[in-house]
N, C-alpha and C positions, 0 to 999 in steps of 0.2 A: 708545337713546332713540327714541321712539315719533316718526315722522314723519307730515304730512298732502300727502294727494297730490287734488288734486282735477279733474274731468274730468266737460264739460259733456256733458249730453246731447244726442243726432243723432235728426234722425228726417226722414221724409219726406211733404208735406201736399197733393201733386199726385198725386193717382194715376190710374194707367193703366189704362184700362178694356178689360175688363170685369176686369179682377186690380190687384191693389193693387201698387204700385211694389217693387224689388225692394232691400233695405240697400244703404246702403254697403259698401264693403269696405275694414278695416282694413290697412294696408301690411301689420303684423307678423302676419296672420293666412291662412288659407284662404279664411277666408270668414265671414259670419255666418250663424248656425242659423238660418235664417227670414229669414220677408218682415219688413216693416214696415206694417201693414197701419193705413189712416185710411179714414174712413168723412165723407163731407162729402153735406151735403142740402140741398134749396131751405131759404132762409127762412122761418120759422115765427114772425114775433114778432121787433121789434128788429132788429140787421142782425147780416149774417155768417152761416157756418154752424153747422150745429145737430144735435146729435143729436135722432133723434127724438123725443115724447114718452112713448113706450112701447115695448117689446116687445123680443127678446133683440139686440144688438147685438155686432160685435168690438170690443176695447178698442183704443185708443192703443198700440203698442209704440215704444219710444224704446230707443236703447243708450249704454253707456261703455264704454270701451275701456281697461281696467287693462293697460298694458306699461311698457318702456322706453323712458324718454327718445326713445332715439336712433330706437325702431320708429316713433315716432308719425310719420304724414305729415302737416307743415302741410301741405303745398302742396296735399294731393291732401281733407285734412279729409273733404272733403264725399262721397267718395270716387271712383274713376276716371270721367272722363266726366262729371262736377257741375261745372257754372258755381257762382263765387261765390268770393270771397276768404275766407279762414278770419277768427275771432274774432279783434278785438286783445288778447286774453287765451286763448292757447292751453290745448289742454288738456296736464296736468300726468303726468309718469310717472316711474318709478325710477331706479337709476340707473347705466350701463353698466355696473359689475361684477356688480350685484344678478342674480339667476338667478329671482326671483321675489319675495312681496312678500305676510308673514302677515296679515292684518287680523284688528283685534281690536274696531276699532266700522266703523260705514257710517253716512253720515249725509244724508239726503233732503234736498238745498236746494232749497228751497220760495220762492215768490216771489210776495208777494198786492201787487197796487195797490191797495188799499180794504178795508174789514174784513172780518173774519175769516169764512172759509168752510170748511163740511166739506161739499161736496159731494162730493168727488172721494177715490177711493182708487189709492192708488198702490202694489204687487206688485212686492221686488225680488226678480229670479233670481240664481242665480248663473253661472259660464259652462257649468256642466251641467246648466243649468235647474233647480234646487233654489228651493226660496222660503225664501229668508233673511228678508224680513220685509217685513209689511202694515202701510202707514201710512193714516191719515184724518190730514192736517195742519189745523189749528183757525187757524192765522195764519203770517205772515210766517217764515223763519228756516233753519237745521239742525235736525231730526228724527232725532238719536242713537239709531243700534241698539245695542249692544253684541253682537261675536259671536266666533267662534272659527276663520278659516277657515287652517288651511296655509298655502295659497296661491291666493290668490284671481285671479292672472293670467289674462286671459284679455278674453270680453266677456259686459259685465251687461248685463241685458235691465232695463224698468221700465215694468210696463202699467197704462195710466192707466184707469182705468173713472170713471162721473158716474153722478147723478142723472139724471132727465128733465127737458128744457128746460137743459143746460150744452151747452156747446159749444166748437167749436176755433176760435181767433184768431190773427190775430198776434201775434208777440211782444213782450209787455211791458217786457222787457230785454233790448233788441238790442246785438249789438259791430256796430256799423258799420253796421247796415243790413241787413234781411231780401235774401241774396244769391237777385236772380231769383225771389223765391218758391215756391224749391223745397227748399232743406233749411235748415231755420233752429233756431235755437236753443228749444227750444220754450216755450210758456207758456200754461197751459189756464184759460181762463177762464169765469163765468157770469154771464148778465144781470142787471143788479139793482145792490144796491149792493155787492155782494161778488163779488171775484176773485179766482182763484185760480192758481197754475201751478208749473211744475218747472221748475228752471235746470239738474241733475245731481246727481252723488254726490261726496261726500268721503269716502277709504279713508285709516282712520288704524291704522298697523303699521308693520312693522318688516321692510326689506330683509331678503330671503335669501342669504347671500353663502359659503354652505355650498362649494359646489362650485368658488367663485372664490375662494379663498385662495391663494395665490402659497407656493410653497418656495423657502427660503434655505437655500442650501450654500456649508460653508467647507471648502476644499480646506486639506488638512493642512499645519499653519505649518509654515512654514522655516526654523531656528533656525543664524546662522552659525557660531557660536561654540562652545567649551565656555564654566560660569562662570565662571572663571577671567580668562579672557581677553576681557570687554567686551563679550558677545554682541548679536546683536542681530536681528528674527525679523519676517517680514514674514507679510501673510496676504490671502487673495484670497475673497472671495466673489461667488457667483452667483444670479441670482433667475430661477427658471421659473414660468409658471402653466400651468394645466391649458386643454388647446385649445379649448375652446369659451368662454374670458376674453378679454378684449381685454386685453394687456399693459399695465401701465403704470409709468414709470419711478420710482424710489424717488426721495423729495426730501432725505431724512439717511438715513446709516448712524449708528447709535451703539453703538460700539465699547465692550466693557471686558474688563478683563485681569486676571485674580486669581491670588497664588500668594503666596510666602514673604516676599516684599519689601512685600507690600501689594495695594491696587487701584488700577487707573489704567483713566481714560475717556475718550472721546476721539469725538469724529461729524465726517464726511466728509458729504460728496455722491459720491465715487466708492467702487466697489467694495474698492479694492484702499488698504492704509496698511502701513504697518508702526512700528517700534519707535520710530523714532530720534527724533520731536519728536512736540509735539502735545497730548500726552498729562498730564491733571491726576489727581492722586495726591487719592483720597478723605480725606475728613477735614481735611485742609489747609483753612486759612480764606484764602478769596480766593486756589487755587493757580496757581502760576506754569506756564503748558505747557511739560514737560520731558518728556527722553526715559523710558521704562520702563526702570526697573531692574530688570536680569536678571544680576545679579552672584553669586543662591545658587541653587545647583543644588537640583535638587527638582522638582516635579511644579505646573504653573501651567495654568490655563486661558484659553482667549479664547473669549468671545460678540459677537456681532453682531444688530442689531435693525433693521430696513427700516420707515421709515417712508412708508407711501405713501398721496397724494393719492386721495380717492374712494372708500378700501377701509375698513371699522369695525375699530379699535382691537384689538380681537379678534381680527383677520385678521392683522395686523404678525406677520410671518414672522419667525423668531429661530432662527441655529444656533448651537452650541458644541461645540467642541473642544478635547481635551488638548492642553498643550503641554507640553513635558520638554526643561529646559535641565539637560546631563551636564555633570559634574563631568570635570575632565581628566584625570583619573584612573581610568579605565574598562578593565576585561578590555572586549579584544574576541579572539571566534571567529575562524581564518582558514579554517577548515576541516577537514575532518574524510574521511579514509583506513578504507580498507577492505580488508584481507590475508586470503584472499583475496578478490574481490569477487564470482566467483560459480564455482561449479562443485557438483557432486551432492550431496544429501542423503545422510547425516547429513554436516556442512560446520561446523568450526568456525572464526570470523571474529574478525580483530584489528584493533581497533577504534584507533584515534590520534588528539587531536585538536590543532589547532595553536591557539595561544593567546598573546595578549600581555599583559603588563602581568597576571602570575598571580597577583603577591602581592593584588592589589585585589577579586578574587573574596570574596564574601561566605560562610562555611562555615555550614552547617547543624548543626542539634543535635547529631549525629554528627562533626562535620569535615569531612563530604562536601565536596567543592567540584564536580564534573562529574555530572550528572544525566542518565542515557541512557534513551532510549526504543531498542528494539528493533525496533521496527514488527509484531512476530509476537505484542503482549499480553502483552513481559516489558519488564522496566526493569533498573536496575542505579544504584548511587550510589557513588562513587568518590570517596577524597581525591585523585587522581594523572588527567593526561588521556587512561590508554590503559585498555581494558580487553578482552574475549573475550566471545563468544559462541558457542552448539553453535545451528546451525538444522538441525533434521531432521526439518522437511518444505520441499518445493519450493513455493517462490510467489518474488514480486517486494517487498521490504520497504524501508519508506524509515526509515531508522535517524537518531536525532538527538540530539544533544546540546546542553544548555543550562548556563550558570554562572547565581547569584544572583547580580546585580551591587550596588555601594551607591548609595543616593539618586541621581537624578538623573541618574541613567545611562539608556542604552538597552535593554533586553532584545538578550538575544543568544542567537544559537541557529547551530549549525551542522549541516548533513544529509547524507547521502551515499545510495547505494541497492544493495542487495544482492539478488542474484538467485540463487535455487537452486534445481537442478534436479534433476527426479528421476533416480534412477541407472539406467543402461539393463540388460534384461536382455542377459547376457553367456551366449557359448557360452564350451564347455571341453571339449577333448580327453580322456577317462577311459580311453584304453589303443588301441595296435597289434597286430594277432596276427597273427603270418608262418605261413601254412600251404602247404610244413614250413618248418621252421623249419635244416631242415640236409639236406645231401645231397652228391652228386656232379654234380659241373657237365657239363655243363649243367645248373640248377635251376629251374624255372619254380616262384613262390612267390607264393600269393594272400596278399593284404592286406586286412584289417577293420577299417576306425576307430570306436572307441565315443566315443560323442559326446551331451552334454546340450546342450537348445538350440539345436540342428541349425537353427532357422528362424531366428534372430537370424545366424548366420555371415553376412558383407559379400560377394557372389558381387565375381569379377572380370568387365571386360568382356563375356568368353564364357562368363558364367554359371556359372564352376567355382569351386568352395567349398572342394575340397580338393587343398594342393599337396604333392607326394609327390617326396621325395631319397633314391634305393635306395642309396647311401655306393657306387655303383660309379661316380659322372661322368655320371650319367642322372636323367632326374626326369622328371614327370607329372603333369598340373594335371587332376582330373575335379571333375564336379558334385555325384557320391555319393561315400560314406566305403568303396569298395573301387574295387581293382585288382588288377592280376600284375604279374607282371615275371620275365623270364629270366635267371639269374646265367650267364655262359659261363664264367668263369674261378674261381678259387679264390677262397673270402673268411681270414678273416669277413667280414663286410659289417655297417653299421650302415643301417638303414631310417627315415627321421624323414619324420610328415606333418604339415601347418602349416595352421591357420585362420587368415581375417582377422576379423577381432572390430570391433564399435564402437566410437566413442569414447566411451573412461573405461571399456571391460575390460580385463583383464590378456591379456597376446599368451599363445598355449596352445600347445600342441605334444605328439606324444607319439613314442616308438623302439620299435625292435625289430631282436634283433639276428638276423642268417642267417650260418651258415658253409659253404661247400663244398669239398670233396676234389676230387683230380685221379682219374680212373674206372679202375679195376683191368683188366688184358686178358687173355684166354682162360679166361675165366669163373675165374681166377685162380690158372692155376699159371703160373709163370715156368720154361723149357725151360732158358735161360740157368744160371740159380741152378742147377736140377737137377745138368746135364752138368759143371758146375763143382765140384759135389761131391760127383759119380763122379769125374772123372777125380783129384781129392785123395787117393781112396782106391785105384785100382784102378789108372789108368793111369801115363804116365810123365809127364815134364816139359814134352816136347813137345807129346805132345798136351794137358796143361792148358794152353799157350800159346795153342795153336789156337781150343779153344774158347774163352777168353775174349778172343781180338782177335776172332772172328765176332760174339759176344754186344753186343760192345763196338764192332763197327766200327773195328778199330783193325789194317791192314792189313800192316803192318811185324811185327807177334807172330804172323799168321797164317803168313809168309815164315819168320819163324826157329822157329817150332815143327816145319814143315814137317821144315827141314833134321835138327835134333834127331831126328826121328822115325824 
């Protein structure tokens, strides 16, 4: 609804020569655009001063100051530095939440002591200097603009021009008494029987209060109970405004509560109420304040509405929130297992989920009752709480499972997370080759490990990669895939060389087998063997004793072959 805010006009009628005196200054402002400039001259005719009878002259500027309430300074009116006590009818402004202030007319109060005059035209600006409208007032009264401004806050300027032979007087309509005769309320009059003057403007609009609207937040109710058992649900709310508002505190909360049982309403002065009293049930003639009944489970809501002192109708901040009293009868999720939880792609996972109260799961068109998310953009829907998955690719997946619960339950969900990773490249041993592979011992035999992925094997400490066991009680750790080795004694012998691998490759290994002889002597005829099978054939007994304890080492056959002989 359209307000009127009215707000006399200032001006100054002493000026300081050789320049005209300089505005007031409004508290709520920087400053005013301009001087105030009056123009005063000897007597011409009658008393008092006079414009002259001719020739171009400055007009009269006079101002009003459209703010807040709270900006306007009585004390200082006249503004810093002005003697003089202000109007006993201040001037009039918005209202501490307003941000500014549309006008839709303006209206010239005009003030004649004697009949009617149009010598004088009166130019209002607006605070950007625009001309919103030119009046000639004909008599006494308001002089209705009609106009369209946004927001007109700010300061009006209103420059008075005359005829020849008008001139400036005191005021007609004083509050209390021209203060000092320096800044007075002004009122322009002309000789004769007709006078004429300005008292200010009246600004008729409507508060902006855009920016000052207050939010009201209801922190999610608290519901004690299931239905079943006499629940009962408290609720809190808070009120912010936006920082350039002056706060103010709400005078009612009006509370209401809708759902299965009914509505029930109820207004506080404090934030905070809950269930248990208070509360009148709609419809009811003349209802008794009882507690809200929350005895059927189902889905219920609560609103809240602030009503506050100083702010428009429009502006009453309102939240609402779900409220859901559960039946006691509710699956709930305890959680949800992951076999394994993470190791290499491709990686298939067994899924468990823990769950009370199963029979009360709500089944879907199929029977399903457990609803999985995978987290990698697959699902899966299950009559039973366990199920499988194959992930083969690596990443980090948060997996999750939900039941459809009945009316008036909770949502429930349970989650776990699953990590897989890529699978590392693996070396492998592809073969040993003993070269040679056989001989007589002494054998010195070179070794070549074939090997894929040579650059993934794990080095040891001292950077050796390959460990080598010759099957004689010897071994050797290098950083390449050869070596030697000298066999001194007879084998066979089994040769194994051994990488170490990353984790999550298979351990590799590969053999090869070497045998060695004991070495033949005298490029290999045996003297022994010969003499032994000459004297079989040729000699006697004796002497085959002999030779065979010399062959033999065997000194006692050397002695009795002797004798024999």
């Amino acid at each position: 609804m359209p307000i009127n805010i009215r707000v006399w006009a200032h001006w100054t009628d002493a000026p300081i020569a050789p320049n005209p005196p300089a505005s007031p200054i409004p508290a709520s402002f920087a400053g005013y655009p301009g001087v105030v400039p009056t123009i005063t001259h000897p007597a011409s005719g009658g008393t008092g001063p006079q414009w002259p009878n001719a020739g171009p002259v400055t007009p009269i500027r006079v101002w009003c100051e459209l703010a807040k309430q709270a900006d306007i300074d009585a004390a200082n009116w006249a503004g810093p530095g002005w003697p003089g006590p202000p109007p006993t009818s201040p001037d009039e402004g918005f209202g501490p939440q307003a941000t500014g202030f549309s006008i839709s007319q303006i209206s010239l109060l005009h003030q004649v002591s004697g009949g009617p005059g149009n010598d004088y035209t009166f130019t209002i600006k607006d605070p950007a200097g625009n001309i919103v409208a030119v009046i000639n007032p004909t008599g006494p009264g308001a002089y209705p603009v009609p106009v369209n401004i946004p927001n007109g806050m700010g300061i009006w300027t209103i420059e008075i021009d005359r005829q020849p032979h008008s001139s400036v007087a005191p005021p007609a309509f004083e509050f209390g008494g021209p203060p000092g005769n320096l800044v007075k309320e002004p009122c322009v009059f002309i000789y004769g029987d007709r006078s004429e003057g300005i008292l200010g403007l009246e600004f008729t609009g409507d508060e902006i209060f855009e920016s000052c609207c207050p939010n009201l937040t209801l922190a999610p109710p608290q519901v004690s109970q299931c239905a079943e058992r006499n629940p009962t649900a408290s609720f809190a709310a808070s009120l912010t405004w936006p920082k350039e508002c002056t706060a103010v505190p709400p005078t009612i909360f009006v509370w209401t509560l809708n759902g299965p049982t009914g509505q029930f309403q109820k207004t506080t002065s404090s934030p905070n109420t809950d269930t248990v009293s208070g509360w009148a049930k709609t419809g009811a003639s003349a209802p008794p304040l009882i507690p809200v009944d929350l005895s059927q489970p189902g889905s219920y809501s609560i609103s809240v509405l602030a009503i506050i002192p100083g702010v428009p109708s429009n502006c009453f901040p309102v939240s609402t929130l779900p409220l859901v009293v559960p039946t006691c009868n509710c699956p709930v999720l305890t959680g949800l297992t992951a076999t394994p939880a993470t190791s290499n792609a491709p990686l298939t996972v067994n899924f468990q989920a823990g769950i009370t109260t199963p029979g009360a799961i709500v089944p879907d068109g199929q029977g399903n009752r457990y609803h999985w998310d995978f987290g990698d953009g697959t699902s899966d829907h299950t009559q039973n709480p366990n199920t499988s998955h194959t992930y083969s690719t690596a990443g980090t997946f948060t997996v999750t499972v939900t039941v459809n619960v009945p009316p008036g339950c909770q949502a429930v969900v349970a989650a776990t997370t699953v990590v897989i990773t890529s699978p590392p490249v693996c070396p492998s041993l592809t073969g040993l080759t003993a070269t040679p592979a056989t001989g007589s011992a002494p054998l010195t035999v070179n070794f070549q490990a074939g090997v894929n992925n040579s650059n993934a094997i794990v080095p040891d400490g001292q950077q050796n990669k390959y460990h080598w066991d010759f099957g004689d009680g010897t071994s050797d750790h290098t950083p390449g895939p050869t070596t030697s080795h000298t066999y001194t004694s007879t084998g066979p012998f089994t040769a194994t060389v051994r990488i170490t691998v990353p984790e999550g490759c298979p351990a590799s290994e590969a053999t090869a087998n070497i045998n060695t002889v004991r070495p033949p002597t005298n490029g290999g005829f045996n003297f022994c063997a010969f003499m032994l099978i000459v004297s079989m054939i040729l000699l006697g007994l004796g002497t085959l004793m002999i030779i065979i304890g010399v062959c033999l080492k065997i000194s006692i056959l050397v002695i009795i072959g002797s004798i024999l002989v």
